[in-house]
TIBA-638256 format. One record per residue: residue in three letters; x, y, z of N, C-alpha, C, CB in turn. Coordinates in steps of 0.2 Angstrom, whole numbers, plus 5000, padded with zeros to 4 digits. Each point is the difference from the previous one (the first is absolute). Glycine has a CB too. Example, Ala and Ser with C-alpha at 12.3 -4.5 7.8 and 13.67 -1.06 7.14 Angstrom:
2
Ala506649725039499650065000500450065000499149945006Ser500750114990500450065001499650055003500649974990
REM end
This chain:
480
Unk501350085151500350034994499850074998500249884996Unk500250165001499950075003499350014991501750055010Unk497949994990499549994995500350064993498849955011Unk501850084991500650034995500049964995500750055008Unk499349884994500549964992499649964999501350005001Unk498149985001499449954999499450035002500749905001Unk498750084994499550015003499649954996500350125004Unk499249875004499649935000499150014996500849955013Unk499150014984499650034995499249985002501050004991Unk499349955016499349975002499450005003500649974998Unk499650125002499650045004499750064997500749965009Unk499050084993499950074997499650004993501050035007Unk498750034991499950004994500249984993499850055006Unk500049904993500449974992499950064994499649865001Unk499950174998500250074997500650025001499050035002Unk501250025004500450025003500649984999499250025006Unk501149914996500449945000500150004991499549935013Unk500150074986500249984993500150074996499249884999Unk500750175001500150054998500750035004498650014996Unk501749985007500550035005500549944997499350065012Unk500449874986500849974998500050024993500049885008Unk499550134988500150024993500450064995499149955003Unk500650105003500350054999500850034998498949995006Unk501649985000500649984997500349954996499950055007Unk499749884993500249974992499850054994499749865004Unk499750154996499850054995500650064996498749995008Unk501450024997500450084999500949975000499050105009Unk501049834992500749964998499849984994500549955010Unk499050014987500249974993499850034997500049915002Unk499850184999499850064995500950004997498750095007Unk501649915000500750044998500349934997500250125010Unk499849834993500349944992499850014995500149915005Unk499450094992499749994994500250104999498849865002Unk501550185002500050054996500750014997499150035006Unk501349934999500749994996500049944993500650025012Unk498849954989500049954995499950064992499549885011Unk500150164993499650044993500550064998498849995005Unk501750044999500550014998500449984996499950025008Unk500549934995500349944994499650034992500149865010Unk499650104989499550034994500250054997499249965005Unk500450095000500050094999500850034997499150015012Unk501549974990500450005001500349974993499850025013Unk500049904987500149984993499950024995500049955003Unk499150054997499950034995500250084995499249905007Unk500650135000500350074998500750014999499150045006Unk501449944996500850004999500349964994500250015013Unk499349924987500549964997499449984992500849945014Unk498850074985499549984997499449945001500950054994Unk498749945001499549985001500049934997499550125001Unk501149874997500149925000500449965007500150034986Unk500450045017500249975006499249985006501350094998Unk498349985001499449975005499949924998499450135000Unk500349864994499749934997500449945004499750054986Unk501249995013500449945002499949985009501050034988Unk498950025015500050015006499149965002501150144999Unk498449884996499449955002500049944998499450084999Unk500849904996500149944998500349945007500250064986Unk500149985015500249945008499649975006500950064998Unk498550005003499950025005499649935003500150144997Unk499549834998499749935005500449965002498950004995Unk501849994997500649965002500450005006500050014989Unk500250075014500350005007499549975004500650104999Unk498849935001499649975008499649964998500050085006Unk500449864989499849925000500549975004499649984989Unk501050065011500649975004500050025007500650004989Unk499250065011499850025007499549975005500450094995Unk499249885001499449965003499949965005499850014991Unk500649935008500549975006500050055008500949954988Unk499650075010500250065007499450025001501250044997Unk498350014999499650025002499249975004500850064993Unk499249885005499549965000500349965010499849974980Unk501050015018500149985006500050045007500449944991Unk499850135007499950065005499450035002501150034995Unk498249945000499350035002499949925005499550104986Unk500549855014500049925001500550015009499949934982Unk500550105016500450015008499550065005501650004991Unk498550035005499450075004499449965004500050094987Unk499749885007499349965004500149975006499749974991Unk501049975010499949995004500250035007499749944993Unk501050125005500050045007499650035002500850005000Unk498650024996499350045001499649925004499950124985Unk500149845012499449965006500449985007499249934989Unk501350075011500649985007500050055004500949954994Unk499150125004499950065003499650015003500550054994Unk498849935002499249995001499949975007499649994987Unk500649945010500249945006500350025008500449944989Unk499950145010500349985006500849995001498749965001Unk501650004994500649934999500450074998499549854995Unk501150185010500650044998500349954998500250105008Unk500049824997500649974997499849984993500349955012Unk499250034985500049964994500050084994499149845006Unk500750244997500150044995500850004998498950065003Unk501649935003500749994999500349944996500150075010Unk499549904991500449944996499850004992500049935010Unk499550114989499749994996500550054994498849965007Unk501250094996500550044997500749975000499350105003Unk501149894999500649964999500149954994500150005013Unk499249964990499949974993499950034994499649945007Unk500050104994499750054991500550044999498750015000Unk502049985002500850044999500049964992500850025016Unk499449894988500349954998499849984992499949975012Unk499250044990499650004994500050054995499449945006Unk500750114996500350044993500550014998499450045001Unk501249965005500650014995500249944994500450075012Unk499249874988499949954996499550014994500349925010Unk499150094992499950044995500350084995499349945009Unk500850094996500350064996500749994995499550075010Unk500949884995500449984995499949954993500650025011Unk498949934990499749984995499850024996499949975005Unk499850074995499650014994500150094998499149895005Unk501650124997500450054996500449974996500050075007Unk500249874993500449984996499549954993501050005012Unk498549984991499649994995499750044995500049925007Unk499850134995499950074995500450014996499650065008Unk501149954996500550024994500449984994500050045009Unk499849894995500149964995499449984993500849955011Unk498750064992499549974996499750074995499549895012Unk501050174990499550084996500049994993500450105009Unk500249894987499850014994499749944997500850084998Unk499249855003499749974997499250005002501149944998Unk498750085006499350025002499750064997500149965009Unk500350084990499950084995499849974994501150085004Unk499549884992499949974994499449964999501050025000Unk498749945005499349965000499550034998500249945007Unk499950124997499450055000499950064995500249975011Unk500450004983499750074994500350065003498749974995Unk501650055009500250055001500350044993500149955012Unk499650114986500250024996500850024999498950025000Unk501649974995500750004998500450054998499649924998Unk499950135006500350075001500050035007499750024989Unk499949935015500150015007500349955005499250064997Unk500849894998500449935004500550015004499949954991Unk500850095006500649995003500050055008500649984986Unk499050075013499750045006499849975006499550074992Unk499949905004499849955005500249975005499649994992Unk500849945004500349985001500450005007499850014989Unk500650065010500550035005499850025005500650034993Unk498849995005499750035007499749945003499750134996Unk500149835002499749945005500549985001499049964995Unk501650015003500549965005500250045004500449954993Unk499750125008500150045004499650005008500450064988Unk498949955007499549995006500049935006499350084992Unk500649865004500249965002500449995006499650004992Unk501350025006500449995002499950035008500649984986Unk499050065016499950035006499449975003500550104997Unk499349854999499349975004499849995008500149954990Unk500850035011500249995007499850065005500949934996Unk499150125001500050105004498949984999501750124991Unk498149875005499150004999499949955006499750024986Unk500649925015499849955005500150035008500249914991Unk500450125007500350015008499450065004501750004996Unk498150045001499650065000499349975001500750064994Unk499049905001499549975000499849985008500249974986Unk500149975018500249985002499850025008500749984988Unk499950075011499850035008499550055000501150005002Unk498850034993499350055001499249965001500850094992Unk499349845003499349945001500250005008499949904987Unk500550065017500449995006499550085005501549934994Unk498650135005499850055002499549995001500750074997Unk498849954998499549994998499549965004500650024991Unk499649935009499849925004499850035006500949904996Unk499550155007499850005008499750054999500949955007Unk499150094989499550064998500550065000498949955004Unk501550064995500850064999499650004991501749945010Unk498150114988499850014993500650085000498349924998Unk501750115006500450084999500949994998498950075010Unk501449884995500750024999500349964993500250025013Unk499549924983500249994992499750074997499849864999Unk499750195002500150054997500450044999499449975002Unk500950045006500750054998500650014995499850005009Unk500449904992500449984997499950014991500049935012Unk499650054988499450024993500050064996499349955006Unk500850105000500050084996500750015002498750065002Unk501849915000500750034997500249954996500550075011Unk498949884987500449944992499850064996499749855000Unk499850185000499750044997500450054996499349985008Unk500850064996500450064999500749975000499250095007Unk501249874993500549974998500249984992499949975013Unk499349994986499949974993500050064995499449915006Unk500550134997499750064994500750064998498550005008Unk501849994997500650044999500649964997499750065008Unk500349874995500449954995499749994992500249945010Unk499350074989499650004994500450054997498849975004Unk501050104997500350074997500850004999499050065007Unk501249904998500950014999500149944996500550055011Unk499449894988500149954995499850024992499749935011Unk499750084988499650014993500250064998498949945002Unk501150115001499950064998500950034999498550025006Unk501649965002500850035000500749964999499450075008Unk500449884992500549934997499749974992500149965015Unk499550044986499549984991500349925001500050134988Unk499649845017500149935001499349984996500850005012Unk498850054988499449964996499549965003500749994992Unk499149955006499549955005500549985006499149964990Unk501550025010500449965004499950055004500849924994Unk499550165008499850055006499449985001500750104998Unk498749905000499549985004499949925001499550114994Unk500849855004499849945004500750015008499549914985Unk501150135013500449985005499750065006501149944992Unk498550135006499850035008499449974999500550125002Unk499349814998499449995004500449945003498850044992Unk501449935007500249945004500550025006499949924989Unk500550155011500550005005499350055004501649984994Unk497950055004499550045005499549955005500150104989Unk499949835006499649965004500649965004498850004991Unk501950005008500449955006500150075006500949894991Unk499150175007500150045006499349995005500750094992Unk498649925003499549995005500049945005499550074992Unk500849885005500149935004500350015007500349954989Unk500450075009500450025007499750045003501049994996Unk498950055002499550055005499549985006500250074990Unk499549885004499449965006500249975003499349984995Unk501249985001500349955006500350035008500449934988Unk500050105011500350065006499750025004500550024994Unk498850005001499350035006500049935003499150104992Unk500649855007499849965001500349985006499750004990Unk500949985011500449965005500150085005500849884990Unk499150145009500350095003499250005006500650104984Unk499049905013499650045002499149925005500650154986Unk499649805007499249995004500349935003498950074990Unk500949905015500449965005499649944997500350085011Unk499349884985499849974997500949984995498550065002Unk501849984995500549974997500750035005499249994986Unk500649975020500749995004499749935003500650135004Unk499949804994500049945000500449975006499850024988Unk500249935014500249965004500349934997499250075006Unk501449924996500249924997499749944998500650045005Unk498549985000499649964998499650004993499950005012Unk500050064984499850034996500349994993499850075009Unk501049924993500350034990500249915000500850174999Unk498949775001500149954998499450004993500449945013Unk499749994983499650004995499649945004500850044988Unk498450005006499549975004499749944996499750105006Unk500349844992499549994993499650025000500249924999Unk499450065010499250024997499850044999499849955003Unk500650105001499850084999500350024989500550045018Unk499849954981500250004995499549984996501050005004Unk499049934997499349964996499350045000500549895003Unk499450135002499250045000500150064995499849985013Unk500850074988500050034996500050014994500249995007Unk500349954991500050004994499049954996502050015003Unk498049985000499050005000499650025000499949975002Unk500450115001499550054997500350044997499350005007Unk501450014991500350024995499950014993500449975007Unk499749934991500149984994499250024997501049915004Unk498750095000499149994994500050084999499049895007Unk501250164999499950074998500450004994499850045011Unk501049944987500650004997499749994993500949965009Unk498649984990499849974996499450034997500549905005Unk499250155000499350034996500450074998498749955008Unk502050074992500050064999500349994994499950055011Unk500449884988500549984994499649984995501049955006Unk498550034995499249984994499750074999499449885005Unk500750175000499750074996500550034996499150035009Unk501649984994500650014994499949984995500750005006Unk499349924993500349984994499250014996501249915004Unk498250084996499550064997500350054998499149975006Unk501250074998500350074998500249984994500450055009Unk500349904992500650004994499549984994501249945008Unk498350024994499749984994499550054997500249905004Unk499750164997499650064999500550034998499149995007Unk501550024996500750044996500149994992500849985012Unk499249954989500049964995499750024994500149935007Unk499350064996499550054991500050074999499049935001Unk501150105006500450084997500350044997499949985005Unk500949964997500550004994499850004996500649955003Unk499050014994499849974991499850064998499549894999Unk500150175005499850054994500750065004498249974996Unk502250015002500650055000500350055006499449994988Unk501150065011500350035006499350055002501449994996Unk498250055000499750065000499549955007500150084984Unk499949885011499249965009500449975005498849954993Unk501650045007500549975006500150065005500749914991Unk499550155005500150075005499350025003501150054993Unk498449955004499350025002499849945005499750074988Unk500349875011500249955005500250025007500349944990Unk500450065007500550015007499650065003501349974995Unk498450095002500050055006499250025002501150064995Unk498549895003499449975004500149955003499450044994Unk501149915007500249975005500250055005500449914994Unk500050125005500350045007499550045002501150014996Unk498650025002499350065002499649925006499650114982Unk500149855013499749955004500249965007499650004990Unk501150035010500549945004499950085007501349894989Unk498750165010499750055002499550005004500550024993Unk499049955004499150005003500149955002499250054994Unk501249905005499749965006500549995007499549944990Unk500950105011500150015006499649995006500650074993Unk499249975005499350015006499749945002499750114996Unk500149854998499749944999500549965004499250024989Unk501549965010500349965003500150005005500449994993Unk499750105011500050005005499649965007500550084993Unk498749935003499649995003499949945000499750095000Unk500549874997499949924999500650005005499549964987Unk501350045013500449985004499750005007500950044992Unk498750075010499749975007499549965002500450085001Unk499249924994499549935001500249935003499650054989Unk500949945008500649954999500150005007500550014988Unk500250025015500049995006499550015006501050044995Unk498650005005499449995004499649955002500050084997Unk499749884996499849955001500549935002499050064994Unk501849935005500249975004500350025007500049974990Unk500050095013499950005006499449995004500750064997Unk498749974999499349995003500049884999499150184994Unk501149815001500149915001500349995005500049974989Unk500650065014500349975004499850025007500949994992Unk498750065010499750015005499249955001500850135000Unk499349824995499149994999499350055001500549905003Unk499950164993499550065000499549994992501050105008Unk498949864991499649974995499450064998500349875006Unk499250134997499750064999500150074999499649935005Unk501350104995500050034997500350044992499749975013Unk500549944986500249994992499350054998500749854998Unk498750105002499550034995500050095001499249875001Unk500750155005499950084999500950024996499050035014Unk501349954988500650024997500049994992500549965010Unk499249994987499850014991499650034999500149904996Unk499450135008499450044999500350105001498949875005Unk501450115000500450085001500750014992499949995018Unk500449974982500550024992499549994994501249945003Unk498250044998499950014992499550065000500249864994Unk499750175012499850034999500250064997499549945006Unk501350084998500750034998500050014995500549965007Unk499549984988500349974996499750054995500349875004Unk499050114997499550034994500150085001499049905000Unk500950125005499950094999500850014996499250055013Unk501449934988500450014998500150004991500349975012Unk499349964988499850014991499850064996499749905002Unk499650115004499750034995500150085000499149905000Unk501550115003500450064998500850014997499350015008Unk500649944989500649994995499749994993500849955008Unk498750024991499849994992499750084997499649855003Unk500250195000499950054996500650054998499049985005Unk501749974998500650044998500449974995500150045011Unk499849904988500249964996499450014993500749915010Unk499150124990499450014994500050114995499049885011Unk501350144998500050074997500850004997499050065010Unk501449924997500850014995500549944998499950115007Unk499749874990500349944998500650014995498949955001Unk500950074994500650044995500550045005499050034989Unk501050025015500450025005500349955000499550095006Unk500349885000500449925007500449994996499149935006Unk500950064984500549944998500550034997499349924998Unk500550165001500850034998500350055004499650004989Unk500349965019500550015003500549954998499450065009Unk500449894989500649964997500450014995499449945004Unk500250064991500250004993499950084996499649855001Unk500750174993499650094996499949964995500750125003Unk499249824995499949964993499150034999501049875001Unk498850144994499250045001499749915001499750154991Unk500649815002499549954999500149925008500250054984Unk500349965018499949975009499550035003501249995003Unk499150074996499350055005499249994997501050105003Unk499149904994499049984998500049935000499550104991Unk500949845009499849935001499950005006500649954993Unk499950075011500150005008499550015002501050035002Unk498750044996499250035006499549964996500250155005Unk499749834991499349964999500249945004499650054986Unk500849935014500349925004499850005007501149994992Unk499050075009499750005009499550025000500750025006Unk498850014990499450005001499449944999500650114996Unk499749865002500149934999499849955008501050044989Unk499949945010500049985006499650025009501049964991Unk499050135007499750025007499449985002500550094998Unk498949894997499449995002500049915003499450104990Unk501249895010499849945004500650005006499349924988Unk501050145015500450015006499449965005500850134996Unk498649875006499949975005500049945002499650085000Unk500349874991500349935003500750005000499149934995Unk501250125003500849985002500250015009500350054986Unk499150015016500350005008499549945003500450145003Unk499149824995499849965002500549944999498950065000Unk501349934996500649954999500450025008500250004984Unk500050055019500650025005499849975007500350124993Unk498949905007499849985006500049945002499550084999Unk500249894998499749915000500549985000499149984995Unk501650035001500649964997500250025009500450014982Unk499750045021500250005006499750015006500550024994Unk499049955007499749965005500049944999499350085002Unk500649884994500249934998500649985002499550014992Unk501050045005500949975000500049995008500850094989Unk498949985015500450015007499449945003500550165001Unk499149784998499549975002500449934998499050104998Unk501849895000500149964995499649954996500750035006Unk499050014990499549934996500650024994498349995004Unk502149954997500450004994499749954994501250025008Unk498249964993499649974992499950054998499449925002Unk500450155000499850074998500650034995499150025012Unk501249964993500950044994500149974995500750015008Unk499249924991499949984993499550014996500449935003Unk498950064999499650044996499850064997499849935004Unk500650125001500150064998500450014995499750025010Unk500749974989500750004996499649954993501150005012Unk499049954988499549964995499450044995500149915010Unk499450124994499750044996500250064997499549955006Unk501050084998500450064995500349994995500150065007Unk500349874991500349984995499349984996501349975005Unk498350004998499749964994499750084996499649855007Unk500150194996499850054999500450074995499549935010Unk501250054991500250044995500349974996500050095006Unk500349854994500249964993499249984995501349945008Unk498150054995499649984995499750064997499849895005Unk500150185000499650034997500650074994498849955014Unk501950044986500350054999500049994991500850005012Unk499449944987500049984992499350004997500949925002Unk499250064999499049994996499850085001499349835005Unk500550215001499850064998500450064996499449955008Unk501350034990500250044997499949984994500750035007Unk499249904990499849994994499350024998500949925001Unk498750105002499350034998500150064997499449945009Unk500650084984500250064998499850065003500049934992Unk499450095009499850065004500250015006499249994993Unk501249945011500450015004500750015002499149975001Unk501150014994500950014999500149995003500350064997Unk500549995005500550005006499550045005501250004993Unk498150015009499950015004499849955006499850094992Unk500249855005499949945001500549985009499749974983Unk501050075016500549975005499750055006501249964991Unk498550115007499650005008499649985001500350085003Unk498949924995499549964999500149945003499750044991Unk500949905008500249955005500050005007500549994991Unk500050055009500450035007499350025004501350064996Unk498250005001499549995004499449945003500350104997Unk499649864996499549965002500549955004499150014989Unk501449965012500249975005500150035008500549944990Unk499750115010499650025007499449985003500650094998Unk499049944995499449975001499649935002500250094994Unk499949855004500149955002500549975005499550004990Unk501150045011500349995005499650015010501050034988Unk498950045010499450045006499349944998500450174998Unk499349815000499649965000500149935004499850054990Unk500749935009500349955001500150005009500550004987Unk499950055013500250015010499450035003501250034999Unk498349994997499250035006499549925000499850174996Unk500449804998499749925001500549965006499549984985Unk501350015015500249985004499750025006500749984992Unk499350085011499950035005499149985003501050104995Unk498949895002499349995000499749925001500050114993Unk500549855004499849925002500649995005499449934988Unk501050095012500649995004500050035010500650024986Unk499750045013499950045004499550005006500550034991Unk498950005006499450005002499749955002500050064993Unk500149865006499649945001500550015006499349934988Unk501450065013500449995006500050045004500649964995Unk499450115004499850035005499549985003500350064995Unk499149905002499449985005500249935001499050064995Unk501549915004500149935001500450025008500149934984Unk500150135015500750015007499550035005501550034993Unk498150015006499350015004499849955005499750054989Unk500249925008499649925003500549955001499150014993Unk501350015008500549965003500449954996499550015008Unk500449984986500249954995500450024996499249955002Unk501250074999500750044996500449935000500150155007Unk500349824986500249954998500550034997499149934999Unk501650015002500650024995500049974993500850015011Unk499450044986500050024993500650044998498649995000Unk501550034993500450024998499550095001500749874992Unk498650155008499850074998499950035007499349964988Unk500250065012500050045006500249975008499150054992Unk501350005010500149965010500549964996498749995009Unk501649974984500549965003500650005004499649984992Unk500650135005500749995005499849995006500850084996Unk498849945008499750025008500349915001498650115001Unk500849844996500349945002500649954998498950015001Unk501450004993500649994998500450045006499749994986Unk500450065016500550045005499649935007500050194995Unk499549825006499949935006500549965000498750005000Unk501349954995500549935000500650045001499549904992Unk500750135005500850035002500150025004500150024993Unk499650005011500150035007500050085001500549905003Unk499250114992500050095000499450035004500550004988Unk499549985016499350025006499950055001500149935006Unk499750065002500050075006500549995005498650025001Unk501949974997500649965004500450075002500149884992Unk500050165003500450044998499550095000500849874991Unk499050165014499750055001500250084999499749915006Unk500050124986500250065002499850045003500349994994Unk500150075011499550055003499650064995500949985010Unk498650034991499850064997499950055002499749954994Unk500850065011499950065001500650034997499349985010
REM end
């Protein structure tokens, strides 16, 4: 198979390998997250600064609902990344036929539950009664395309898997540039308000869909099928949805912490809801880089599991965090010098703008447990130790629902209390995945050493979970 549309990761420099797959996720979820910041920019500046609030207030509520899809499309990834590893074309095709099935059930699902469920969740949550009806509109809206986030999600996890990390980019930068112009003609030149921004994001992310998709069947011979292929699988399905659901589940326990951190935000009014919203978006920014490099982590070490390249998981967590870290410690002196700047590109309010830059000055000194959250969480996932997905997820909630309230009620800490949160739970979160890694990982690594590699649900399960199924060395790619 030609090494244009895949590339095998179980060779060569994990440095190298890992910095070559990152680099185009990196520079794709700069340009999502930069339409995302648009929206905003766009709101806030055209429409006011209660539209912004109404436009943040949704945000953990959309991607509670998106969680599903995205939880199942990282869980699909894994295992055409350890099949590919394996060797097994036939069981990466099936696998994809299958993870069609499973989302379009998903994405239809749980667009219709969103839209149904937006304002009475709004209203649980204090949403303040001057942004409500905004809200509102704009979350049913977003919802209502959930189907366009899964389709996308979906194939590009699929890409990924086999190590394609550059062509979801392309697709990516003409959502981009599509989103941004639908933006400008909706708000500005229609005065549709939040609805233009919720409707150019959803028709920019169904464009990027079709686009993958097309690439996809067009170009990489992985998605051209055989009558053997487009049947339904249980088990293939069932596997899936096994390492799906726990990813689905750790990402729906760190949302609804969100929702519950939204929660107390609201209470002190619109002014901190918008300073909120636009250090969310600044941070949804920094961690780009971090995700990316957890996603390549992710696929690498399930390729390196499916090849039983075991020995080179460990250099593979020692080469990203090293990444990880130089990359930190050249962003926190920017988040300290121009803090006040960063937040009124959003907003011209003065008093947002001096909440906003002290709020990231804040949360910046503890950016490295947030990229250490990225790594671990993605060497693990791609390792399927789905116990780890729960306990990952588990801790961020517990973390920002116990420590949000109570430290905003400490007087000398106020409303400073809601970032203070957000960072100490990274911080226990990153604690959490360098202990997992460390009794986990580590001991199996020496346990698969010595020959005594056991099925389990954590490290090496897919490698041996793919064994009973018959996802072998049956099925040989060429690499040349």
């Amino acid at each position: 198979m030609s090494k244009k549309y895949v590339k095998d990761m179980t060779t060569g420099s994990p440095t190298k390998l890992l910095l070559s797959f990152s680099l185009p996720l990196v520079v794709g979820n700069v340009f999502q997250q930069f339409y995302n910041m648009v929206d905003s920019i766009i709101v806030g500046k055209y429409v006011g600064a209660e539209a912004l609030a109404a436009v943040g207030a949704t945000g953990s509520l959309n991607f509670l609902f998106f969680s599903l899809c995205a939880g199942m499309a990282s869980g699909i990834g894994i295992i055409i990344s350890q099949c590919f590893g394996a060797g097994d074309t036939h069981s990466v095709k099936r696998t994809i036929v299958n993870a069609a099935y499973i989302m379009l059930v998903c994405g239809i699902g749980m667009g219709v539950l969103g839209f149904l469920l937006a304002r009475p969740i709004l209203l649980a949550l204090n949403t303040p009664e001057n942004i409500l009806a905004d809200a509102t509109l704009y979350m049913k809206i977003c919802c209502a395309g959930t189907i366009c986030v899964a389709t996308y999600n979906c194939i590009a996890s699929i890409l990924r898997g086999v190590g394609d990390s550059k062509s979801p980019l392309y697709f990516l930068i003409v959502a981009s540039v599509l989103n941004i112009a639908l933006d400008l003609y909706f708000v500005k030149g229609l005065n549709m308000g939040v609805a233009g921004v919720a409707y150019a994001t959803i028709i920019s992310q169904f464009v990027s869909g079709v686009l993958c998709i097309a690439y996809a069947f067009a170009k990489n011979p992985l998605f051209r099928f055989s009558k053997e292929h487009l049947g339904y699988n249980r088990v293939i399905v069932s596997r899936c949805v096994r390492m799906g659901v726990p990813l689905a589940f750790q990402t729906s326990l760190i949302t609804i912490s969100c929702v519950a951190l939204q929660s107390v935000v609201n209470s002190f009014g619109s002014t901190v809801v918008a300073a909120y919203t636009a250090t969310s978006r600044i941070e949804q920014v920094v961690q780009q880089p971090f995700n990316s490099l957890g996603v390549a982590i992710s696929t690498y070490t399930g390729q390196n599991i499916g090849a039983r390249r075991f020995d080179r998981v460990k250099k593979g967590f020692i080469r990203s965090y090293i990444i990880m870290a130089i990359f930190t410690l050249s962003i926190v002196p920017l988040a300290w010098i121009f803090g006040d700047q960063i937040v009124s590109v959003f907003v011209n309010d003065s008093e947002i703008i001096e909440l906003g830059g002290k709020a990231l000055r804040i949360t910046s000194i503890f950016y490295l447990s947030l990229g250490t959250i990225y790594v671990t969480r993605g060497l693990l996932n791609g390792a399927s130790d789905a116990k780890y997905a729960f306990i990952n997820g588990c801790v961020e909630m517990f973390g920002r629902i116990c420590f949000t309230r109570p430290l905003t009620l400490i007087p000398f800490i106020g409303v400073w209390g809601v970032w203070l949160a957000t960072a100490l739970t990274w911080f226990i979160t990153a604690l959490a995945g360098l202990i997992r890694y460390k009794t986990t990982i580590l001991r199996r690594e020496s346990m698969a050493d010595n020959g005594i590699a056991k099925r389990n649900t954590g490290f090496g399960a897919g490698l041996f979970e793919g064994r009973r199924l018959g996802f072998g060395r049956g099925h040989f790619f060429s690499r040349s």
